[in-house]
C-alpha positions as CSV (number, residue, x, y, z in Angstrom):
1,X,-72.8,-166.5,31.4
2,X,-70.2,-169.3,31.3
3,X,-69.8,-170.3,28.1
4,X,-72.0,-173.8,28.5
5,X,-75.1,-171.4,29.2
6,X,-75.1,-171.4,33.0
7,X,-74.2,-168.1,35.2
8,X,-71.2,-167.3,36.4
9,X,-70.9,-167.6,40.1
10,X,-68.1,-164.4,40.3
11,X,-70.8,-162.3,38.3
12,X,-73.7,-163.7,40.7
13,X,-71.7,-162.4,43.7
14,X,-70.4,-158.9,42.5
15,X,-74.0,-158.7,41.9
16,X,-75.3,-159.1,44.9
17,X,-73.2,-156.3,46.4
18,X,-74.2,-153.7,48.2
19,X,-77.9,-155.8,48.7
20,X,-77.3,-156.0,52.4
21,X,-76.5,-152.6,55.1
22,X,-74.3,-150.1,54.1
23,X,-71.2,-150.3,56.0
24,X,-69.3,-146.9,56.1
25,X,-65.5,-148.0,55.1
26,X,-64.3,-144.6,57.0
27,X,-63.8,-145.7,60.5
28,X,-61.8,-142.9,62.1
29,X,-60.3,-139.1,61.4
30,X,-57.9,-137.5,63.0
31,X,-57.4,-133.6,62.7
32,X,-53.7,-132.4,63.4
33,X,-53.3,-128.8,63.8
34,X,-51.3,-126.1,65.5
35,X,-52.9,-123.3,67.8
36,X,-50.5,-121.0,66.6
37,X,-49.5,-121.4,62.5
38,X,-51.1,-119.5,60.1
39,X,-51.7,-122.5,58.1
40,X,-53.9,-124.0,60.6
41,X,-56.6,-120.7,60.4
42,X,-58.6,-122.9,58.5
43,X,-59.1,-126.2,60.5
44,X,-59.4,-123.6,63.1
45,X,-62.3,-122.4,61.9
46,X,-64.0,-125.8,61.2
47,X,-63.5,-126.7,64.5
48,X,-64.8,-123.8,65.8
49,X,-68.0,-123.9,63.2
50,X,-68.7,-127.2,61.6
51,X,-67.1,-129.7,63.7
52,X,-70.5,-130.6,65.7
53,X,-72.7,-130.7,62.1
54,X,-69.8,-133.0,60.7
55,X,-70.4,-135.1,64.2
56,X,-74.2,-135.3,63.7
57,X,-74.0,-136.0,60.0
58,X,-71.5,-138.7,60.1
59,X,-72.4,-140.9,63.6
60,X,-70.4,-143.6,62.3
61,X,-67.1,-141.7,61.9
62,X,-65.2,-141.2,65.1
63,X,-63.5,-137.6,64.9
64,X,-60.6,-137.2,67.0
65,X,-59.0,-133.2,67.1
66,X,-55.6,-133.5,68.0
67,X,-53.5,-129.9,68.8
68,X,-50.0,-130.0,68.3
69,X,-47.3,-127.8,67.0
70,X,-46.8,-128.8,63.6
71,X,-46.1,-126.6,60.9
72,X,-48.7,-128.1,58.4
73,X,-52.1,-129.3,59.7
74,X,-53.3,-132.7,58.0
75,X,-56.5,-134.8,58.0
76,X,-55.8,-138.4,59.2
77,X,-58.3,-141.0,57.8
78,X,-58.0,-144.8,58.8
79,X,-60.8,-147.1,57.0
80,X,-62.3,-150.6,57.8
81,X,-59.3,-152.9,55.8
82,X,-56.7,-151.0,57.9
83,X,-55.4,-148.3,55.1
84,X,-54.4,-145.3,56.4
85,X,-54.7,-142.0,54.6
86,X,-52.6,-138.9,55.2
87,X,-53.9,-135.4,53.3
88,X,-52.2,-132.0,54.2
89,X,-54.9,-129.6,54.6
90,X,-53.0,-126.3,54.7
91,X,-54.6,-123.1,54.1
92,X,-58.3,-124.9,53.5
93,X,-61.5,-123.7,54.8
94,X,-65.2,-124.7,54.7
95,X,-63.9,-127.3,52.2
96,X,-62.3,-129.6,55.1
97,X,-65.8,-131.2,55.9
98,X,-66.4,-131.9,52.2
99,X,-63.0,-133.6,51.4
């Protein structure tokens, strides 16, 4: 409320948020990891195990798996306003679907 007694049109609008379809902001992640490192054991291993439940789970996320020889393995994600975020995921295991 305004003070002359009528509603704000911001607060009208931030409430009406979310009223509509969700919209997933995550658009795409990329997996960067080395066949060979020891660091990369576990993104191995979620490739290997989880990577098709992560698919099915999350339809609207596109997963791209991208081997190269890189001494650290790191989880790409690129959202919906065009941010991109870079997280090093060395030595992680079943945690790399939950992050």
């Amino acid at each position: 409320m305004t003070s002359r007694g009528t509603p704000s049109r911001f607060l009208q609008s931030v409430l009406r948020n979310g009223l509509g379809r969700y919209v997933c902001q995550l658009k795409r992640l990329t997996l960067v990891f080395s066949k060979e490192a020891r660091s990369s054991h576990g993104a191995r291993e979620f490739i290997e195990e989880n990577i098709v439940d992560f698919a099915k789970q999350n339809p609207s996320i596109v997963m791209y798996v991208a081997p190269q020889k890189c001494s650290h393995p790191k989880l790409i994600a690129e959202y919906l306003n065009g941010a991109v975020k870079e997280e090093q995921i060395n030595r992680k295991t079943g945690e790399i679907g939950r992050a």
